[in-house]
C-alpha positions in Angstrom: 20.5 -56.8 -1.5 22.9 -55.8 -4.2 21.1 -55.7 -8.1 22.4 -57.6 -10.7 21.7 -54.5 -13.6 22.4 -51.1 -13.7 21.4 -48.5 -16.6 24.1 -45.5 -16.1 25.1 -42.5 -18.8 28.7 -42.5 -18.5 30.2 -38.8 -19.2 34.0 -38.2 -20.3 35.6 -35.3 -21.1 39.2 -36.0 -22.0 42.6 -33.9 -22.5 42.6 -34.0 -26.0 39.4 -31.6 -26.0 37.8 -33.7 -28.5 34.5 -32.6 -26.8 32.1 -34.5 -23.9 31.6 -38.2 -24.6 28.0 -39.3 -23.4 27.3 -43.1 -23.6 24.0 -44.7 -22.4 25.2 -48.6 -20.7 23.7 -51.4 -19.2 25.5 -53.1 -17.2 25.0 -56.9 -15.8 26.6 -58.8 -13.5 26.0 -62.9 -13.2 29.6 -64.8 -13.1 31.2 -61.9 -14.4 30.4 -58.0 -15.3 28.7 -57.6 -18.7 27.8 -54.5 -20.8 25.4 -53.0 -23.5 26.0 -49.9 -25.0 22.6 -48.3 -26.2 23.6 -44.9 -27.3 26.6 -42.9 -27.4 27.7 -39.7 -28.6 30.4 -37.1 -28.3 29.3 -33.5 -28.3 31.9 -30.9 -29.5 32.9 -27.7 -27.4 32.4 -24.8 -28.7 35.3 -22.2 -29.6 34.5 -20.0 -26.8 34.8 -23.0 -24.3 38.1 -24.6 -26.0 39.4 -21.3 -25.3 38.8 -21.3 -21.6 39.8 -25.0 -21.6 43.0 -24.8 -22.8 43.9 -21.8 -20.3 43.0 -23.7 -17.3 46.3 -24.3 -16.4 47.1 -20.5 -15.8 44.2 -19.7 -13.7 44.2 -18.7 -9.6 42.3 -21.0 -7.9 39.5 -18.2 -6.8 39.3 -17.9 -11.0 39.4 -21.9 -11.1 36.2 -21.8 -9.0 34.0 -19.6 -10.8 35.2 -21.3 -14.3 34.1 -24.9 -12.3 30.6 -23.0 -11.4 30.4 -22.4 -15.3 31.5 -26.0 -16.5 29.2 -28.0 -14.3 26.2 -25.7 -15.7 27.0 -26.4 -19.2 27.7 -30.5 -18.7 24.3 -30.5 -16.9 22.4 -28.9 -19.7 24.6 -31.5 -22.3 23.6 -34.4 -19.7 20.2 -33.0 -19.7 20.1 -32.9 -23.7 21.5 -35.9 -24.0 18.6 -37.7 -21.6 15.6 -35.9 -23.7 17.1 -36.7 -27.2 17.4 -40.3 -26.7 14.5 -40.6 -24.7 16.2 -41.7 -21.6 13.7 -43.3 -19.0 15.5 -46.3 -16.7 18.3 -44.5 -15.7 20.2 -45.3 -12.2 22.5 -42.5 -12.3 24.7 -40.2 -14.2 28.4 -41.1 -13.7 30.7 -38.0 -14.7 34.7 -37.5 -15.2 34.5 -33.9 -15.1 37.2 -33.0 -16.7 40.9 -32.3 -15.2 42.3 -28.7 -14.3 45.1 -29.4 -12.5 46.1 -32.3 -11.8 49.6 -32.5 -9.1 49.0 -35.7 -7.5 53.1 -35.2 -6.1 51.4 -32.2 -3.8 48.2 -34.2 -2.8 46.5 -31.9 -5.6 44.2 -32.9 -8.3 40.9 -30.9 -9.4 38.5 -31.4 -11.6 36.1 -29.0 -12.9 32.6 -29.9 -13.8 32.1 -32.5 -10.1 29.7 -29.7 -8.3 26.7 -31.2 -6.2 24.2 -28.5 -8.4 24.9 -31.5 -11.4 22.5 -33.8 -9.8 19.9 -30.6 -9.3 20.5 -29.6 -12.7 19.9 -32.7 -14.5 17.2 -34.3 -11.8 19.4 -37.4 -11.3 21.3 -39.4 -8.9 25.0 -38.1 -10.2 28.3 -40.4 -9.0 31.5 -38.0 -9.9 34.7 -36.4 -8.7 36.3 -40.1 -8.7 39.9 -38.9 -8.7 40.1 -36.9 -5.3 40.1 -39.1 -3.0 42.7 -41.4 -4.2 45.4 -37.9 -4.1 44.2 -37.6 -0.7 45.0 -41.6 -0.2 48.6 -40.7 -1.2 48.0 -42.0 -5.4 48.3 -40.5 -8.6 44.4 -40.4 -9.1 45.3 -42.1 -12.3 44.8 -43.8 -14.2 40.9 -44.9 -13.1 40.2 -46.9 -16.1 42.5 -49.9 -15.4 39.7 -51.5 -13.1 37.6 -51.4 -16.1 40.2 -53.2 -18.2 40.1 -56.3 -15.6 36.5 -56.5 -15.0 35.1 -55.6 -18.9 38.1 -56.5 -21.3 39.9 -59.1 -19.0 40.7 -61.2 -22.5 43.8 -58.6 -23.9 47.0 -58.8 -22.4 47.1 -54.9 -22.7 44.9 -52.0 -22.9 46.3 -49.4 -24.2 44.1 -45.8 -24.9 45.7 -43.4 -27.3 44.1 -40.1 -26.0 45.4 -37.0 -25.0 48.3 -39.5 -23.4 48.9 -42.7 -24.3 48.2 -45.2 -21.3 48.3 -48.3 -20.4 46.9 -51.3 -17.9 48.0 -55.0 -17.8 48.3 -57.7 -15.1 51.6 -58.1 -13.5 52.2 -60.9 -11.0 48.2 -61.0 -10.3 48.4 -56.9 -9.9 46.6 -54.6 -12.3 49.3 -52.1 -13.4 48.7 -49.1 -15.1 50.2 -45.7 -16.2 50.8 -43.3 -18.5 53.2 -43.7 -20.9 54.0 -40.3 -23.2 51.8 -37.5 -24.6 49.7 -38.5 -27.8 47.1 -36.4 -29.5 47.7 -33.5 -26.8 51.0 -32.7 -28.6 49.9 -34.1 -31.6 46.8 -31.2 -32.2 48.7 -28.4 -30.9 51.1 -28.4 -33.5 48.3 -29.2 -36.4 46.5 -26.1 -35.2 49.1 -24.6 -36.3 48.1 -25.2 -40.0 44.1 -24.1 -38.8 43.6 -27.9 -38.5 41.8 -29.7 -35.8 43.9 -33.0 -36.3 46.0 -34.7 -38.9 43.7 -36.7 -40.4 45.1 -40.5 -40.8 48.4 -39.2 -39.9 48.8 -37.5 -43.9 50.8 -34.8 -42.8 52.9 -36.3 -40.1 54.3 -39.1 -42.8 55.0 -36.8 -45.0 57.6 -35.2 -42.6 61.7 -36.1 -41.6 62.3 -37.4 -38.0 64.6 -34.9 -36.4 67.3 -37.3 -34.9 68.5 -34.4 -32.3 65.1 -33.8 -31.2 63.9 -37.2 -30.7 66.7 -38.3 -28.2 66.3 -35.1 -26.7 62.5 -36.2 -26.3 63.4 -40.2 -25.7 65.7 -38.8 -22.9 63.4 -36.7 -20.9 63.3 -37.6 -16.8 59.5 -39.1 -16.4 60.4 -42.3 -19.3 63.2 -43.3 -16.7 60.5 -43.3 -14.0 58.9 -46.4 -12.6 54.9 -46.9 -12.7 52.9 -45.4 -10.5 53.2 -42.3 -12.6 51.1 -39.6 -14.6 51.3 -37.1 -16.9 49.5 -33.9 -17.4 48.9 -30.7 -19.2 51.4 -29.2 -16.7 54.1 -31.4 -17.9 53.3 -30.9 -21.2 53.8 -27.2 -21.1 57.1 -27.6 -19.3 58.9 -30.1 -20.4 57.4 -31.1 -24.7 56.4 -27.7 -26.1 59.8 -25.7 -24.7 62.2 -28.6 -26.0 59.9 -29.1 -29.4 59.9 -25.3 -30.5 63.2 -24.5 -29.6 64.5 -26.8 -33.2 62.4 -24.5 -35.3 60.7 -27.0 -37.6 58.2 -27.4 -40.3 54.6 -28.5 -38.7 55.3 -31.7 -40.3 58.6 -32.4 -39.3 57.4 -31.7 -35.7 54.3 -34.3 -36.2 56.7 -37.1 -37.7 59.2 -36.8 -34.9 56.8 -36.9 -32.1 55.0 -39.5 -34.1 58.5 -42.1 -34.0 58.8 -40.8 -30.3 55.1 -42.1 -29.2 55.4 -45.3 -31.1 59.1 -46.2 -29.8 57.8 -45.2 -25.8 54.6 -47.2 -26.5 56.1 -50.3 -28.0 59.0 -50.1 -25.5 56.2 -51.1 -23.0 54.1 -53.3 -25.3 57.3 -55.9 -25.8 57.9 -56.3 -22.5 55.7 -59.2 -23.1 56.0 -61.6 -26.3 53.5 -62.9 -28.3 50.7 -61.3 -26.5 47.6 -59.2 -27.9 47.0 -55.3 -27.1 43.5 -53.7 -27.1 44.1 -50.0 -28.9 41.0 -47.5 -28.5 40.8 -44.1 -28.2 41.2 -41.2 -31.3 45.0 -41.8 -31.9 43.4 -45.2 -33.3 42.3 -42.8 -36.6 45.8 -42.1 -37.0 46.9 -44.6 -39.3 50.6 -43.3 -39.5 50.6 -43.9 -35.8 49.1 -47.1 -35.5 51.8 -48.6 -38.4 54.5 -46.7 -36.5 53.6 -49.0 -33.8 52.8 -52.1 -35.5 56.1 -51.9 -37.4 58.0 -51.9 -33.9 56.4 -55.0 -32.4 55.4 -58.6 -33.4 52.8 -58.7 -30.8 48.7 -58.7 -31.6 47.6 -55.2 -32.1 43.5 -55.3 -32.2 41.5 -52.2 -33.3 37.6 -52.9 -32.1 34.4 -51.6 -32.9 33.8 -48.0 -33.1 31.8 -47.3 -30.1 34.5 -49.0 -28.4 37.5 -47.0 -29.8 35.7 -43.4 -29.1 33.7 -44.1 -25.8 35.4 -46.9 -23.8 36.6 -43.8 -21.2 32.9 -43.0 -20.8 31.8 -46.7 -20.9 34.2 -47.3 -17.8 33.5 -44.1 -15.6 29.9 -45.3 -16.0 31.4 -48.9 -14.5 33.7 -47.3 -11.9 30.0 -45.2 -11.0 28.3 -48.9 -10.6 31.1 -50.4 -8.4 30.8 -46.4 -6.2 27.3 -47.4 -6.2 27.6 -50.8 -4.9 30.7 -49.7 -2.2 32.7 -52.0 -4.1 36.9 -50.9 -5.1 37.1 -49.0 -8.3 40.3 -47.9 -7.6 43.5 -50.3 -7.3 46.2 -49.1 -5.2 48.5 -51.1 -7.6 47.7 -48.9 -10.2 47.9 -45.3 -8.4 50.2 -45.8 -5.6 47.4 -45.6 -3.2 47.8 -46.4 0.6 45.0 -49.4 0.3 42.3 -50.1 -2.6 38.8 -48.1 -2.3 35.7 -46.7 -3.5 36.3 -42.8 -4.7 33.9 -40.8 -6.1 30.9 -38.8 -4.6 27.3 -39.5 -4.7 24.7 -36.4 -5.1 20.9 -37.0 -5.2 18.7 -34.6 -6.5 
């Protein structure tokens, strides 16, 4: 017989390299599915680790492997920390992201580091992770997961829409959940600030105080994957390619750069937002803190845009990997083949007992 509560840590570790989100959830389940957040937090990585992080995309898979090796040590000692510090007791398992190394769904590839069965020995718990593989395998995108979350935990918006690394989004269509990413956010956003030895642009300050580029952003507005239809997803890959190349090659001031990609993100985001009229959209995630951003969008749609609580904006990834863990758990679908291009709807991830 299936339980009706669940007490999971939910672990996220996103493009943007803001650091490992941990959030300690119960979750309930009468009529519908219902949650508690108890305690969250996001511990930062370390220079030496951001470093390896941001090179992932350039490593041999044999160099991959030995980096995964290293990664699923350290996110078991932060699990670990994370258990001790808050005193962790009632806990039904630990339900990890990893986080993404290469992800090239297009060749049935997508790998991410951190998803290695010595987690659950580490850490001395029942571990669900690795939730993207099997949907690549199923012919999907492996993304995006979190749209299953959107249905079951935030079913009231008409969009969800996460401003992280990439900007995505999930909403029902014709009784479907469809999801996908829409354009790079805070990926492109905190490359160019580190440029200026910042982390971010705090509250957008330095991108307002640039000149859109007009050249630039058509160029940007015009590139291949915005003419695409959904299923589709973006990556780190993509964004070496095709946004860095294109973006240095005009020669601009740091914050001529940040206000062009600013007016590009907004005009692909509410492009997708007014395809539905007088409708509200959930925004979490940490483009939320960039107020520039978030007027950008507002000024280019007349729909709702709500902003919730803060353990909501920073850890509703986490919150929802510790779901899709629950429904792996209970061999019920966490991922929709509407949303990935999946041959049929399933239950991915892998279970690992200690």
């Amino acid at each position: 017989m299936l339980k009706n509560s669940y007490n999971v840590i939910g672990v996220m570790s996103g493009t943007s390299l803001d650091g490992i989100d941990l959030a300690y959830i119960t979750f309930t389940h009468n009529k519908k599915w219902e949650f508690t957040i108890h305690k969250a937090e996001t511990v930062k990585y370390s220079q030496q680790w951001l470093k390896k992080l941001k090179s992932l995309v350039a490593l041999s898979i044999s160099e991959l492997k030995v980096l995964d090796d290293d990664y699923t040590t350290h996110l078991s000692e932060i699990i670990k920390k994370f258990i001790a510090k808050h005193n962790i007791t009632t806990l039904d398992a630990v339900c990890s992201h990893g986080h993404t190394a290469l992800h090239r769904p297009e060749n049935r590839l997508t790998y991410q580091i951190g998803n290695l069965p010595k987690i659950a020995l580490i850490t001395k718990q029942k571990v669900v992770c690795d939730f993207r593989v099997e949907d690549v395998e199923l012919g999907g995108q492996g993304a995006p997961l979190v749209p299953i979350g959107d249905r079951l935990l935030f079913s009231e918006y008409d969009f969800c829409l996460n401003l992280g690394g990439f900007a995505n989004i999930s909403s029902e269509i014709d009784n479907e959940r469809i999801a996908y990413d829409i354009c790079p956010v805070n990926i492109v956003l905190n490359h160019y600030v580190n440029k200026l030895d910042l982390d971010y642009d705090d509250k957008g300050k330095i991108g307002s105080s640039g000149e859109i580029n007009i050249e630039l952003l058509n160029d940007l507005n015009s590139l291949e994957f915005y003419k695409k239809e959904h299923p589709k997803s973006l990556g780190l890959e993509w964004v070496k390619t095709e946004i860095f190349p294109l973006v240095n090659s005009y020669n601009l001031q740091v914050n001529d750069i940040l206000r062009t990609l600013i007016e590009h993100t907004s005009i692909q985001i509410t492009k997708e937002i007014n395809k539905k009229s007088n409708v509200t959209v959930l925004i979490t995630g940490g483009g939320v803190y960039n107020d520039f951003l978030i007027k950008s969008i507002k000024d280019k749609t007349k729909n709702e845009i709500v902003i919730p609580n803060q353990l909501i904006i920073e850890f509703k990834e986490a919150l929802i990997f510790g779901f899709l863990g629950v429904l792996k758990l209970r061999d019920e679908v966490n991922c929709l083949s509407s949303v990935t291009g999946a041959f049929k709807n399933h239950s991915s991830g892998k279970i690992y007992i200690h």
